[in-house]
KEKE-3310 file (N, C-alpha, C; in steps of 0.2 Angstrom, whole numbers, plus 5000, padded with zeros to 4 digits):
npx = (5004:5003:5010:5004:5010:5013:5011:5019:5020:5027:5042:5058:5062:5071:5083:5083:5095:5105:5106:5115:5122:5117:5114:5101:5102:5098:5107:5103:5091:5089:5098:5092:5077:5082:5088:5075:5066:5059:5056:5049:5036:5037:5049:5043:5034:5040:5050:5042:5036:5048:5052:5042:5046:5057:5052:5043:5051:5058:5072:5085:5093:5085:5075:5086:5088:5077:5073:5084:5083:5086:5073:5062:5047:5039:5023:5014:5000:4994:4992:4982:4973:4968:4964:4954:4943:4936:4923:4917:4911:4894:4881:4877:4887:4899:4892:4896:4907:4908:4898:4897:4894:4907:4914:4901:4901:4916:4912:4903:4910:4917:4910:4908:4920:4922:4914:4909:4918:4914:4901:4904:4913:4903:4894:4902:4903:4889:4887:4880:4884:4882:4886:4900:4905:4902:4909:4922:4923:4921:4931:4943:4940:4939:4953:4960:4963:4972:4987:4993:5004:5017:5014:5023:5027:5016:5012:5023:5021:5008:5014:5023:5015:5002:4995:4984:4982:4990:4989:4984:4989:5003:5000:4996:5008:5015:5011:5011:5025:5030:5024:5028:5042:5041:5037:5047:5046:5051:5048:5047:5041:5027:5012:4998:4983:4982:4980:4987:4982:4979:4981:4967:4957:4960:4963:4969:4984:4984:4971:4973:4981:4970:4959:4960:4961:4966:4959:4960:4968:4983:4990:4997:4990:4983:4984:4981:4976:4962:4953:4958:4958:4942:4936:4943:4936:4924:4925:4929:4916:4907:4915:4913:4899:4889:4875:4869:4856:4847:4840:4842:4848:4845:4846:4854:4853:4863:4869:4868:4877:4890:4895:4895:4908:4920:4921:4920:4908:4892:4889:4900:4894:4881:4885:4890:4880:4872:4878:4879:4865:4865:4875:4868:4856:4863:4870:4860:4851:4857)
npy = (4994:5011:5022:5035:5053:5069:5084:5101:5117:5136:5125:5117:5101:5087:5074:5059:5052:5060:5061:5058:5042:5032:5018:5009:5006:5002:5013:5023:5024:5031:5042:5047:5052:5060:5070:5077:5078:5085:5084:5072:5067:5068:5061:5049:5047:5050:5041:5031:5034:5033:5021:5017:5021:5015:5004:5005:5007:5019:5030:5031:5041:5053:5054:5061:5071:5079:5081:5089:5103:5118:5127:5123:5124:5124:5128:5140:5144:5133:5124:5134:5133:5119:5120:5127:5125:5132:5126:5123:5133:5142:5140:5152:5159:5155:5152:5167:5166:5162:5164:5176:5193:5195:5181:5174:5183:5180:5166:5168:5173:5163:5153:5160:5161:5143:5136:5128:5117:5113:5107:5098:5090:5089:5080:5068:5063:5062:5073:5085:5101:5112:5109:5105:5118:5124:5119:5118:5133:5136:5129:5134:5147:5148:5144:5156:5155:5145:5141:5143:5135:5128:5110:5099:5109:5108:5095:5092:5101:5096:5083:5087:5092:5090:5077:5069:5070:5058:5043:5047:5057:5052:5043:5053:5060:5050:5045:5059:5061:5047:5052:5062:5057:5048:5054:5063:5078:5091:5091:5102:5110:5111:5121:5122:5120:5123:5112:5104:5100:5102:5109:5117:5109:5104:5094:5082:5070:5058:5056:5064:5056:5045:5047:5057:5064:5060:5072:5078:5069:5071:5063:5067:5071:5086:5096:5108:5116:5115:5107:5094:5096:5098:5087:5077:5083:5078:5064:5061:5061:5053:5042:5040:5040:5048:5049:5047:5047:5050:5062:5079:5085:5078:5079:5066:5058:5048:5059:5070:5065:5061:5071:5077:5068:5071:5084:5078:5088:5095:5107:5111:5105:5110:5123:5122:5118:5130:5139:5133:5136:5150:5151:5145:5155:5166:5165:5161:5170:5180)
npz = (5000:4996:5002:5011:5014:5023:5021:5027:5023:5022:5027:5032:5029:5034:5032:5039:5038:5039:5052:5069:5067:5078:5091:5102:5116:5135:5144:5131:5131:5145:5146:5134:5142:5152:5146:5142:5151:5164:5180:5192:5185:5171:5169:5172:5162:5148:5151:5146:5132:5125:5126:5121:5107:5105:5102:5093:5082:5079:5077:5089:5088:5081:5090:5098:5093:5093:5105:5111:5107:5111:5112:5116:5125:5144:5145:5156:5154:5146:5154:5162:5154:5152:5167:5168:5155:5142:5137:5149:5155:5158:5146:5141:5141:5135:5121:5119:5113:5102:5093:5085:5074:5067:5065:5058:5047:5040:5040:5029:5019:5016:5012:5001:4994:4993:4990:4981:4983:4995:4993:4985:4994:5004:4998:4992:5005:5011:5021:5030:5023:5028:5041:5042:5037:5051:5060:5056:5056:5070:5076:5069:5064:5052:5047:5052:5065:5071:5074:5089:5099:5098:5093:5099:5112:5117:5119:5127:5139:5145:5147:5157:5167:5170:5175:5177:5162:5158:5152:5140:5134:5133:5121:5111:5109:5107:5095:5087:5087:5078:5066:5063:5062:5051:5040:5039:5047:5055:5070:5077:5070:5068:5071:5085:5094:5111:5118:5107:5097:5077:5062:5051:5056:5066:5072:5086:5085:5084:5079:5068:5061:5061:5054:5043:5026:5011:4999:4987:4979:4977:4985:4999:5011:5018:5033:5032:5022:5010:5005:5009:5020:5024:5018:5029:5040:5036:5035:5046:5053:5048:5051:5065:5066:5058:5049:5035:5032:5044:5047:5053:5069:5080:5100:5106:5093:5081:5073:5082:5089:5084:5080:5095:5097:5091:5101:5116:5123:5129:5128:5117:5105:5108:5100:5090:5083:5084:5078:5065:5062:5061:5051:5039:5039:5036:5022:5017:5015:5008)
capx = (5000:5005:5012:5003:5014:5009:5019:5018:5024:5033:5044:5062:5063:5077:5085:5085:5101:5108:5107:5121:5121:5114:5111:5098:5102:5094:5107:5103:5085:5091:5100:5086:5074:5088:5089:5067:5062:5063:5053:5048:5031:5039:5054:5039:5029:5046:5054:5036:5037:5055:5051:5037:5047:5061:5049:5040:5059:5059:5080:5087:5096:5079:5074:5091:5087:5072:5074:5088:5082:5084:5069:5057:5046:5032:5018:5010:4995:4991:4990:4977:4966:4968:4959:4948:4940:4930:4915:4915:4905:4886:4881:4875:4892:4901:4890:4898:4915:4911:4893:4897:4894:4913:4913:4898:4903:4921:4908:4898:4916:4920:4906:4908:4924:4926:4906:4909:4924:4912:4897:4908:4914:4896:4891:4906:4903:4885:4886:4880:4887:4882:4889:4905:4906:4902:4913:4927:4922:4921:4938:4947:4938:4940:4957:4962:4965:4975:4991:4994:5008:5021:5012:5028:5029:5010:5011:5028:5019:5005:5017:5026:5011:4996:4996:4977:4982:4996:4991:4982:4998:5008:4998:4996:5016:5020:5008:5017:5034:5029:5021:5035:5050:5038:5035:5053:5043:5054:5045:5046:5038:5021:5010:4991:4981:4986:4978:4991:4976:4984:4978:4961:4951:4960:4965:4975:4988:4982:4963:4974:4984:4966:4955:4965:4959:4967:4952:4963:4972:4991:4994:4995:4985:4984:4981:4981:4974:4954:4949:4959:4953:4937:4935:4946:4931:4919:4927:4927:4910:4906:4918:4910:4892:4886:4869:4865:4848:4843:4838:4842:4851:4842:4850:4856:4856:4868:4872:4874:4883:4896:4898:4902:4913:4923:4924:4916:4906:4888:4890:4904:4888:4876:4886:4892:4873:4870:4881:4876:4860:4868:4880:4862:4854:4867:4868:4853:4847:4860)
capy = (5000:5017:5028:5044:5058:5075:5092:5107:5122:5131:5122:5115:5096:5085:5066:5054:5049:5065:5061:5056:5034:5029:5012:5009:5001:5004:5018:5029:5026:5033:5046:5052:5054:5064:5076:5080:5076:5090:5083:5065:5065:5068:5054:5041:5048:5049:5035:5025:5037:5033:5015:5014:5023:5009:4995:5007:5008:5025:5026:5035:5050:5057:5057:5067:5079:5082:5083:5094:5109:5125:5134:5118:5127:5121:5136:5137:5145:5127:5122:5136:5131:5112:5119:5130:5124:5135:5120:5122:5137:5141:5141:5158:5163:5153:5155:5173:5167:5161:5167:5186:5194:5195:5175:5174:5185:5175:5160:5171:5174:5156:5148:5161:5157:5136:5133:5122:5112:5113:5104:5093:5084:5085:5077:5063:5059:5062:5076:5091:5105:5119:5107:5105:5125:5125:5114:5124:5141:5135:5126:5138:5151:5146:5147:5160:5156:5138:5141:5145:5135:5121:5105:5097:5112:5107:5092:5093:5105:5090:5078:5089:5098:5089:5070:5068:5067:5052:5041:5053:5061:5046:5041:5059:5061:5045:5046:5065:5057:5044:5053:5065:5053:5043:5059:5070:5083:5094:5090:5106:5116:5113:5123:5121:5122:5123:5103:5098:5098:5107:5109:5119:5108:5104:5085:5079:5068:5052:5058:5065:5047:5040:5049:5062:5060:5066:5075:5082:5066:5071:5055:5068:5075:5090:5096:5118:5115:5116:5101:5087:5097:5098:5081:5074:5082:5073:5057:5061:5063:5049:5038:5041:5038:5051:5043:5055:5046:5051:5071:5082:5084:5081:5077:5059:5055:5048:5063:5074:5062:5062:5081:5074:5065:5078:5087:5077:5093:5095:5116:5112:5101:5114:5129:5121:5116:5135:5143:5133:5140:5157:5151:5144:5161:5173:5161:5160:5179:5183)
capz = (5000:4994:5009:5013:5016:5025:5018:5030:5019:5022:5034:5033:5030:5037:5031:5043:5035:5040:5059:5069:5069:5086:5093:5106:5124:5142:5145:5129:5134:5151:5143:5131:5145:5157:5142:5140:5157:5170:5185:5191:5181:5165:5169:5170:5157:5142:5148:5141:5126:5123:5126:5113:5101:5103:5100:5086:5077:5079:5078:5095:5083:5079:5100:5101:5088:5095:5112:5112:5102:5116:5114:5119:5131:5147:5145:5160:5150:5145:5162:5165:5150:5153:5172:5166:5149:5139:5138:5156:5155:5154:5140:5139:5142:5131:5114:5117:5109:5094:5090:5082:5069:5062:5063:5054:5041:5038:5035:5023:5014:5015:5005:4994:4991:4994:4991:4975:4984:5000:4990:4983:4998:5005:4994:4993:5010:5012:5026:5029:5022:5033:5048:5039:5039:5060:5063:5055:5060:5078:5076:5067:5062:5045:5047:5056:5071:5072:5076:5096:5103:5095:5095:5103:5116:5119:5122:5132:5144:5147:5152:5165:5173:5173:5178:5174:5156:5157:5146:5136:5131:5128:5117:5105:5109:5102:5087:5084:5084:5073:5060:5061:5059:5045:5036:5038:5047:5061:5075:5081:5066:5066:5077:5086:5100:5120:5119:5102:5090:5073:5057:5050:5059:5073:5076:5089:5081:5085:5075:5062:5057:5059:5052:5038:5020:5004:4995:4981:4977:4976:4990:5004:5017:5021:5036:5031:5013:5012:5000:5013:5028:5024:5020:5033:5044:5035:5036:5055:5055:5044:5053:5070:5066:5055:5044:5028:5031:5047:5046:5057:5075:5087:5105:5104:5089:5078:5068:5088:5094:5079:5084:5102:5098:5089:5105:5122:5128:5124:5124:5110:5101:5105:5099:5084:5079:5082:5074:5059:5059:5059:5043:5035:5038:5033:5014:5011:5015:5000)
cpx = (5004:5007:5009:5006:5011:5014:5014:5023:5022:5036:5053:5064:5071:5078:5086:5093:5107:5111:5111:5120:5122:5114:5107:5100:5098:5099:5106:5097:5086:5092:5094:5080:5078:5088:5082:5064:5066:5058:5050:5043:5033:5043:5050:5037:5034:5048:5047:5037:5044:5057:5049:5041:5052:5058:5045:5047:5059:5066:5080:5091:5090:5077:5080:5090:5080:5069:5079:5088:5083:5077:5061:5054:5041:5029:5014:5002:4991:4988:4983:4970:4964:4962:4954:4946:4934:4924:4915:4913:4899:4886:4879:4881:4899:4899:4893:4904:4916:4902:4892:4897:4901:4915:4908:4900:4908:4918:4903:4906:4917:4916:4907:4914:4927:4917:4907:4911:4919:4906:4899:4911:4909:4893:4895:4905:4897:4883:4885:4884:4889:4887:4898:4910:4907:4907:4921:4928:4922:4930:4943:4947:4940:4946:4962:4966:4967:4981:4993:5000:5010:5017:5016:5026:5021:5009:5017:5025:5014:5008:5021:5022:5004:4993:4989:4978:4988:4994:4988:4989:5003:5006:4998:5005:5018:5018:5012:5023:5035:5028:5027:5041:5049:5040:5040:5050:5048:5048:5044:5043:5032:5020:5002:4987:4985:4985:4984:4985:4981:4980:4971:4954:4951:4960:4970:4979:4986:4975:4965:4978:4977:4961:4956:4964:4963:4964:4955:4968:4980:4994:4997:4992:4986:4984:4979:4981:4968:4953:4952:4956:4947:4935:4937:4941:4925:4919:4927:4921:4907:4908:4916:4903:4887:4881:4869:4857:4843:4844:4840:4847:4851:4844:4851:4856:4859:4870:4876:4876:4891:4898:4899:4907:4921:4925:4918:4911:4902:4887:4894:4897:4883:4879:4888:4885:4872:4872:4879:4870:4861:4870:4871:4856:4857:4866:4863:4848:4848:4858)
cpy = (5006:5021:5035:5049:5063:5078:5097:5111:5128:5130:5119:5107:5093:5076:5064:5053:5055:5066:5056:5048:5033:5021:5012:5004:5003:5011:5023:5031:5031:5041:5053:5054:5059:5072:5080:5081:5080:5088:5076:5063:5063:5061:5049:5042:5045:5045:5030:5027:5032:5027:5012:5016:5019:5003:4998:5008:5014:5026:5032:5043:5054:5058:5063:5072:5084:5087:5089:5102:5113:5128:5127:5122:5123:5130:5135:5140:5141:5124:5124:5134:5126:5114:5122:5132:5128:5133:5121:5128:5138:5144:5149:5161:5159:5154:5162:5172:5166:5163:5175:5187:5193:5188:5172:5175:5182:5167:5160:5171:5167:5153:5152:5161:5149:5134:5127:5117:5111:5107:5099:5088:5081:5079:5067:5061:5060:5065:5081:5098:5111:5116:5106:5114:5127:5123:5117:5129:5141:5133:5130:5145:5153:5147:5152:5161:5148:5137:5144:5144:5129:5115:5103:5100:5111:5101:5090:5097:5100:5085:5081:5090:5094:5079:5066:5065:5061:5047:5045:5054:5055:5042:5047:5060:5056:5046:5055:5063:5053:5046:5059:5062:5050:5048:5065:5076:5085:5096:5097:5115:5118:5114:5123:5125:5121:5115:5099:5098:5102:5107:5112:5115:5104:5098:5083:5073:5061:5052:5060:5060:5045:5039:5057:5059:5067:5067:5075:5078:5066:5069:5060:5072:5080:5095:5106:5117:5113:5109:5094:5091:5097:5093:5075:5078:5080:5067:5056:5059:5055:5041:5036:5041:5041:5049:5050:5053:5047:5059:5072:5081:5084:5079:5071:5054:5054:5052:5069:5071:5059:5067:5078:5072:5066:5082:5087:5083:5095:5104:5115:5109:5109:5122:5129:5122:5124:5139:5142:5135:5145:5156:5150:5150:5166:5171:5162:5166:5180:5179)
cpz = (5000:5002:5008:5016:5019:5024:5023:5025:5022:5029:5030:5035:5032:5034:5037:5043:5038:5045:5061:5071:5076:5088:5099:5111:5130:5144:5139:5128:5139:5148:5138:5135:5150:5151:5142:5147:5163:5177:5186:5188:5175:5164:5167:5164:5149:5142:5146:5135:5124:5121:5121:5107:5099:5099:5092:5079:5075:5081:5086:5093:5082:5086:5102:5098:5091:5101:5114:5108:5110:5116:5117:5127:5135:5148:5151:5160:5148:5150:5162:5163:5151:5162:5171:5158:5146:5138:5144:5158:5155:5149:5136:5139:5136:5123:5112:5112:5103:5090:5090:5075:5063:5059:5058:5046:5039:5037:5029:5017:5014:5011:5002:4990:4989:4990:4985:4978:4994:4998:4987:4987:5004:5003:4992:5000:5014:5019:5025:5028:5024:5041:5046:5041:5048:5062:5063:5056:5068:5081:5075:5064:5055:5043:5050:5064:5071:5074:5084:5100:5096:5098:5099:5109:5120:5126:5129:5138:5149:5152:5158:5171:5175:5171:5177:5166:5155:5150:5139:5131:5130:5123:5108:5107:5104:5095:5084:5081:5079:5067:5058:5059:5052:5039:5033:5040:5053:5064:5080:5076:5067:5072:5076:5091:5107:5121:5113:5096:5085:5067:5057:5053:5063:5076:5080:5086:5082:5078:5071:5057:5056:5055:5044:5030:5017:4999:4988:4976:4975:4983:4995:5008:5021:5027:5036:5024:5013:5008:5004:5019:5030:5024:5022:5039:5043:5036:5045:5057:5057:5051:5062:5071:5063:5051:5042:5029:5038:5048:5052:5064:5081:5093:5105:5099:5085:5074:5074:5089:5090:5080:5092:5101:5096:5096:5110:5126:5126:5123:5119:5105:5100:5101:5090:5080:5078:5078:5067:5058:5058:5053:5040:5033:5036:5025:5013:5010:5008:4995)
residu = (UNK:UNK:UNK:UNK:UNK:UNK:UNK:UNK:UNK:UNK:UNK:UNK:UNK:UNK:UNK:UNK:UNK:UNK:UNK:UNK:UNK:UNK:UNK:UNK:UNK:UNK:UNK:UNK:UNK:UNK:UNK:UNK:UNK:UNK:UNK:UNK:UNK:UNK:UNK:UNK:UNK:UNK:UNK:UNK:UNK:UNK:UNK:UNK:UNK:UNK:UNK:UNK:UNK:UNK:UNK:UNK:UNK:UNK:UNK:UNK:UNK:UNK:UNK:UNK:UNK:UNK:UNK:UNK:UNK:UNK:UNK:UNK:UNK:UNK:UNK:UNK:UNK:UNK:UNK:UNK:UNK:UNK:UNK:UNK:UNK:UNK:UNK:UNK:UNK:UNK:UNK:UNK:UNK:UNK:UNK:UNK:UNK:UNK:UNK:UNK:UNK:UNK:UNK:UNK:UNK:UNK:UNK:UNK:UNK:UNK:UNK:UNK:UNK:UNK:UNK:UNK:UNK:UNK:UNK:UNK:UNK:UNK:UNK:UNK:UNK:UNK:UNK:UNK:UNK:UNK:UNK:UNK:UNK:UNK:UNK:UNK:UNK:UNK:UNK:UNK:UNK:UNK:UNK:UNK:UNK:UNK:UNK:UNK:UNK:UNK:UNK:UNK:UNK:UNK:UNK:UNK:UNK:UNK:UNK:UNK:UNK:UNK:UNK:UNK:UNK:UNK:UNK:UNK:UNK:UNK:UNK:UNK:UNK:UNK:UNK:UNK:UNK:UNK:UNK:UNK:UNK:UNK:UNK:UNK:UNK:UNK:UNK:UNK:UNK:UNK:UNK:UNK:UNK:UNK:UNK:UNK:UNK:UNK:UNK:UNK:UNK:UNK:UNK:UNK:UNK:UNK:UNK:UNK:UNK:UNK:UNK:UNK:UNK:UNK:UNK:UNK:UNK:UNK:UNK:UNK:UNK:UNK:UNK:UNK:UNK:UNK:UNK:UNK:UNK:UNK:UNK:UNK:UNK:UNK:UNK:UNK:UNK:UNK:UNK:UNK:UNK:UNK:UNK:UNK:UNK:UNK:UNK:UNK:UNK:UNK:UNK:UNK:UNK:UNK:UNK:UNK:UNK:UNK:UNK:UNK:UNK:UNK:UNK:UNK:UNK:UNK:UNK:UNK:UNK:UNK:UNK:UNK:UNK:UNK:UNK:UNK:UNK:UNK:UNK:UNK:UNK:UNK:UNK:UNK:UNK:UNK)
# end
């Protein structure tokens, strides 16, 4: 089977080949955790990372390149947001953030610019096309707003500070490393949310290996290029329990509970639903 690749442009790719020959043992394990690991959560958390990424044949010269960059930071920003989550709001006070006029109108500009290649993935994956638009306007504000912190410096920040998320985070760390070693991406280009999600619509790296479709056919997936990101949140949808044959979305069923599962919070469900009312009213006035 063909290998799917993912290009972030632009960015600064690097050869494997190029890094210094390593061998793996119990000390260069040791070692490579002694270098990333600043307190004893981390220690356990990297030496499992460090561990997995032996057994996954990720070589040890890529863990030192990575791990030794200088500017690797812990935010403690991330922190704040991981305890005080904008879904753990009322709802009257959270619909503030993303139901306005200025997002609206960035969704009004959106179909009029994407609307053919919006219809067209609707249509190939048998979702709505207005939910599609929500879903993105809420995530990204159609772009706009997707970049926040270094995925890497995200998920680094995770495993020092907040111990709730262990295995969590060992599991979107590894899947990061991986897809970066696989891919030749420098692990410390691409940038997302304070959680590690990245791309226009906002997948944590586990959800973007599992679910990331190449719409546009040129064998990779993009996560900042509208025709794979589009319907790599269709395929989410889809792939999560979305029915084109049952109408509508009413609380529990299979089409909101695909939008759950996008983002476990039923304020994210209900703000997303509302907002596409708003995108279906603004469109269809004009």
């Amino acid at each position: 089977m063909l290998k799917i690749l993912i290009v972030l442009l632009p960015t600064v790719f690097f050869c494997a080949e190029q890094l210094e020959p390593m061998e793996w043992s119990l000390t260069m394990e040791r070692e490579l955790v002694d270098m990333i690991a600043e307190n004893e959560l981390a220690e356990r958390i990297y030496g499992e990372i460090v561990s997995q990424a032996r057994e996954s044949g990720i070589p040890p010269a890529f863990l030192k390149e990575v791990f030794s960059q200088s500017d690797i930071r812990i935010h403690d920003e991330i922190v704040r947001r991981f305890s005080n989550p904008a879904e753990a709001m009322k709802y009257s006070e959270y619909r503030k953030i993303f139901i306005k006029a200025s997002r609206i109108q960035d969704g009004f500009d959106f179909e009029s610019e994407q609307g053919d290649l919006i219809d067209a993935v609707a249509d190939s994956f048998g979702v709505d096309r207005y939910l599609l638009m929500s879903i993105i306007g809420i995530e990204s504000r159609f772009g706009k707003n997707a970049k926040s912190y270094s995925v890497f410096d995200a998920l680094h920040t995770i495993i020092h500070k907040i111990p709730r998320k262990e295995k969590w985070v060992i599991k979107e760390m590894m899947a990061y490393l991986r897809f970066c070693h696989e891919d030749f991406i420098p692990a410390h280009s691409i940038f997302g949310s304070y959680a590690g999600a990245f791309g226009y619509g906002q997948f944590i790296p586990s959800s973007f290996d599992a679910y990331a479709v190449d719409f546009d056919g040129d064998r990779v997936r993009h996560p900042f290029e509208w025709p794979d990101v589009l319907a790599s949140v269709a395929n989410y949808l889809v792939e999560n329990g979305y029915r084109s044959d049952i109408p509508g979305f009413a609380r529990g069923n299979p089409n909101w509970k695909a939008i759950l599962k996008y983002n476990p919070s039923v304020n994210y469900v209900r703000v997303v639903l509302e907002f596409r009312e708003k995108l279906m009213e603004a469109i269809d006035e004009e």
